[in-house]
N, C-alpha and C positions, 0 to 999 in steps of 0.2 A: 858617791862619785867613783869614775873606772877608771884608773891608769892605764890606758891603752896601752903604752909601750913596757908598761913590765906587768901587765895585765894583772894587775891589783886591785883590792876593791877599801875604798874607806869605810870603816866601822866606827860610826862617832856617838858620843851622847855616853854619858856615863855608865848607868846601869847598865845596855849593850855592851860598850866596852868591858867592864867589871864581867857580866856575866860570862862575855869570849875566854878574859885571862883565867874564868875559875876553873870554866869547864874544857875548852879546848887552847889551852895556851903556845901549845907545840904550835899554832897553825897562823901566830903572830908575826909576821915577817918585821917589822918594824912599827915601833911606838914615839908619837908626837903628843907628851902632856906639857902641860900648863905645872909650874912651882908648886901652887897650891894641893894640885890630883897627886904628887910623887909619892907621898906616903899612902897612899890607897896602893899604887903599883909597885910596891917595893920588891917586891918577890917576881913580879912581871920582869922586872929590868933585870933582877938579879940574874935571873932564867935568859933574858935575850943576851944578856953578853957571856956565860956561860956558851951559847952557840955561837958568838962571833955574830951577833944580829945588832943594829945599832938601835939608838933609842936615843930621845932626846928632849929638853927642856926649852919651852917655845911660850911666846906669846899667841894671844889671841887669831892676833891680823894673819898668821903663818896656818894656823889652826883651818881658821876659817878660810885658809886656799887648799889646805889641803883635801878637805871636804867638802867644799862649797858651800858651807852653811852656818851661820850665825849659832846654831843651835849645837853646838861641838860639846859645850858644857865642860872643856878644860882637855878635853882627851881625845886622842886620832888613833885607832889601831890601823895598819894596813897588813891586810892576808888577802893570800891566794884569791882570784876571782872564784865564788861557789857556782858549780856545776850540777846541778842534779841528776842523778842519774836516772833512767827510762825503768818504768814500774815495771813488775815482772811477776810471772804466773808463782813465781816462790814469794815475793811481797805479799800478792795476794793470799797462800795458802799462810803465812806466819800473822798474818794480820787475823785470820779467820780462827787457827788455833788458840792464838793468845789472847783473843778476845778482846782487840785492839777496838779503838774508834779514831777516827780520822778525819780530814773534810776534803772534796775532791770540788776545786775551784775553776769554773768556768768564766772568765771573760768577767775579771774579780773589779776589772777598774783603773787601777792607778797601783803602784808600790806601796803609799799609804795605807790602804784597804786591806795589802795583803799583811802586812804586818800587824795591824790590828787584827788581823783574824789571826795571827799567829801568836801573838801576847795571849790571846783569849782560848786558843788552843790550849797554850803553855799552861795556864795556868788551872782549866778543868783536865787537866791530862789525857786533852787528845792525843796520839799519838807521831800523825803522819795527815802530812801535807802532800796531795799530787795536782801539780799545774797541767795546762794543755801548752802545748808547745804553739801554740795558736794565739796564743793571747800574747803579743809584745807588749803592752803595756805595764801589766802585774809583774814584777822579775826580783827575782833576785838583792835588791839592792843599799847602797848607804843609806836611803828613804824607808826600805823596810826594815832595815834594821832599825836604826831609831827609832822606829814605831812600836814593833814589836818590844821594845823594853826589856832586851836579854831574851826571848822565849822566843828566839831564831835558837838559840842551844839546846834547847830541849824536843825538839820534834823535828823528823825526820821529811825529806821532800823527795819528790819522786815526780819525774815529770810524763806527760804520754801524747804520742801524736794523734794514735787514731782514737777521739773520746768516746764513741759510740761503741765501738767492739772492746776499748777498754771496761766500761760500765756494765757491758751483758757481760764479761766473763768475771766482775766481780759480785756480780749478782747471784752466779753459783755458791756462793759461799760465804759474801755479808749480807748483813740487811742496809740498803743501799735506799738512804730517805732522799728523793730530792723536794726539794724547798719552790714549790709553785703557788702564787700565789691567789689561782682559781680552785685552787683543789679543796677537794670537799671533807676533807678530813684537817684536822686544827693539830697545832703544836699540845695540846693538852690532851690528847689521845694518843700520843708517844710510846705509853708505859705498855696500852691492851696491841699496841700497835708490833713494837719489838715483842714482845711475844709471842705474840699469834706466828712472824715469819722465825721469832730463832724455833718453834714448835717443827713448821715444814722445813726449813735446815737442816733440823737434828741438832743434838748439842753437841761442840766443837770437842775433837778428839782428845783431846789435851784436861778437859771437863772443865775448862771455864765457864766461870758463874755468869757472864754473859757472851752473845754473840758478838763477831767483829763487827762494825758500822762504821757505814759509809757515808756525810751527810756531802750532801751533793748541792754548790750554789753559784748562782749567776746573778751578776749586777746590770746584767742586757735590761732593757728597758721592756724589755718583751718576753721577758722572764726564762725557764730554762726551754731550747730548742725541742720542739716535737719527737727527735731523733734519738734526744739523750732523756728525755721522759720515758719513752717506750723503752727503756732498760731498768729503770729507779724498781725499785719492789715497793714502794708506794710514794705517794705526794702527798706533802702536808704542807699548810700554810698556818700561818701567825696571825691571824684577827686582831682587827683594829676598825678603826672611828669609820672610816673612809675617808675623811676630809683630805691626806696624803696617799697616793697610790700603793705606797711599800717603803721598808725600813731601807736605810741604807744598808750593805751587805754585810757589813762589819758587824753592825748590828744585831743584823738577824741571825750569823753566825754565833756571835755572844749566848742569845738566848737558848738558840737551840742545844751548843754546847753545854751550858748551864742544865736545860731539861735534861739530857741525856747522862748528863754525869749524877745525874739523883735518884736514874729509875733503880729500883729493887732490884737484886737479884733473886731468880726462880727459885722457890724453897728447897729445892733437891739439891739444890747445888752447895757447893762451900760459899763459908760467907770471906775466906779467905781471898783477897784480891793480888794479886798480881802486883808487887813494888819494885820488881826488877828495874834495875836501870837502864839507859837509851840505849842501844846498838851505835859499834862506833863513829858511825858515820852519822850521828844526830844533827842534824842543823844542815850538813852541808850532803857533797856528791854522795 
């Protein structure tokens, strides 16, 4: 839920909550728990009034106005409405060098959908999330948050208006999978698949063990647009029964995410991986 008038956004659902207070606590404007959550947030409150920020012990019924949702599970944070910021030809070059992976969401669905795809992010170590400024539906919000289950903290968002000319110029420099589901090439040809394109890339300056990726998805019923295909550096689909036309996106985000956090890296390289933590601005603008 938005507070319009002091344009705040509710952060409900425990682990959400808990994971905001670990990682980004400065960005807690005010805390609504339940008696029971208070010793989970002890350090939370100690830190909000520390800055003169209020916080408070509340029932249920207050809970669930200030979120709108039955589903609050004892705790309300409110912060700042998150804004993401417009992807940029430097995102693309640090994603490319550091040998990031990512997912670039087209017309994802609903907030639900994007939060799942962002737990499932979180947790293979995607790195970065970028929306189309085009899709009102997917956003930002208390719905994604609860979903995501805390792994709104861990990965970074980036939003872009023109998606077509965003995709060709990230295509210089990742390997950019979109997810079609006529295409003739399968999720289990991933591994000959990213190498063959980090081979015509080059290997990233920085000499990470793998290339940056890009996977690319649409929940359209009519799978990703002709426009934003003709930029992908290849199509691969997920084979199934056919008795269902296709996975829901969350879904098929999970597995791909899954495939791609398993492939080997190229024997030349270090088996050393990259554990740096998020860039500050993880989660949110």
């Amino acid at each position: 839920m938005r507070n319009k008038l002091t344009k705040e956004l509710a952060v409900c659902g425990l682990k959400a909550a808990a994971a905001l207070a670990a990682e980004h606590p400065a960005v807690i404007n005010r805390l609504f728990i339940r008696q029971d959550r208070l010793p989970l947030f002890t350090k939370t409150c100690r830190a909000l009034a520390e800055r003169k920020h209020p916080y408070k012990i509340c029932g249920d019924e207050e809970l669930e106005r200030l979120c709108r949702s039955a589903r609050h599970e004892g705790v309300v944070a409110m912060i700042e409405e998150p804004e993401a910021r417009s992807a940029s030809g430097a995102d693309l070059d640090f994603w490319a060098q550091e040998g990031k992976t990512g997912v670039f969401l087209h017309s994802v669905g609903n907030d639900y959908n994007l939060g799942a795809i962002v737990r499932s992010a979180a947790f293979f170590d995607a790195y970065f999330i970028v929306l189309s400024e085009a899709d009102l539906e997917a956003r930002i919000s208390t719905g994604a948050y609860r979903s995501a289950e805390g792994g709104m903290e861990y990965v970074v968002f980036r939003k872009v208006r023109d998606t077509a000319a965003f995709l060709r110029d990230a295509a210089k420099s990742l390997v950019v999978i979109g997810v079609e589901r006529r295409s003739r090439q399968r999720i289990d040809d991933l591994e000959a698949i990213v190498e063959d394109k980090r081979k015509k890339l080059g290997p990233p300056s920085s000499g990470k063990a793998r290339p940056g990726i890009m996977l690319v998805l649409s929940d359209h019923e009519a799978g990703l647009p002709p426009a934003l295909q003709s930029h992908c550096s290849v199509l691969v689909r997920i084979p199934g029964t056919g008795f269902v036309e296709c996975l829901n996106v969350a879904h098929t985000a999970t597995l791909f995410l899954h495939k791609l956090s398993s492939l080997k890296p190229p024997k030349e390289a270090s088996a050393a991986q990259d554990t740096a933590g998020r860039v500050s601005d993880a989660g949110l603008a």
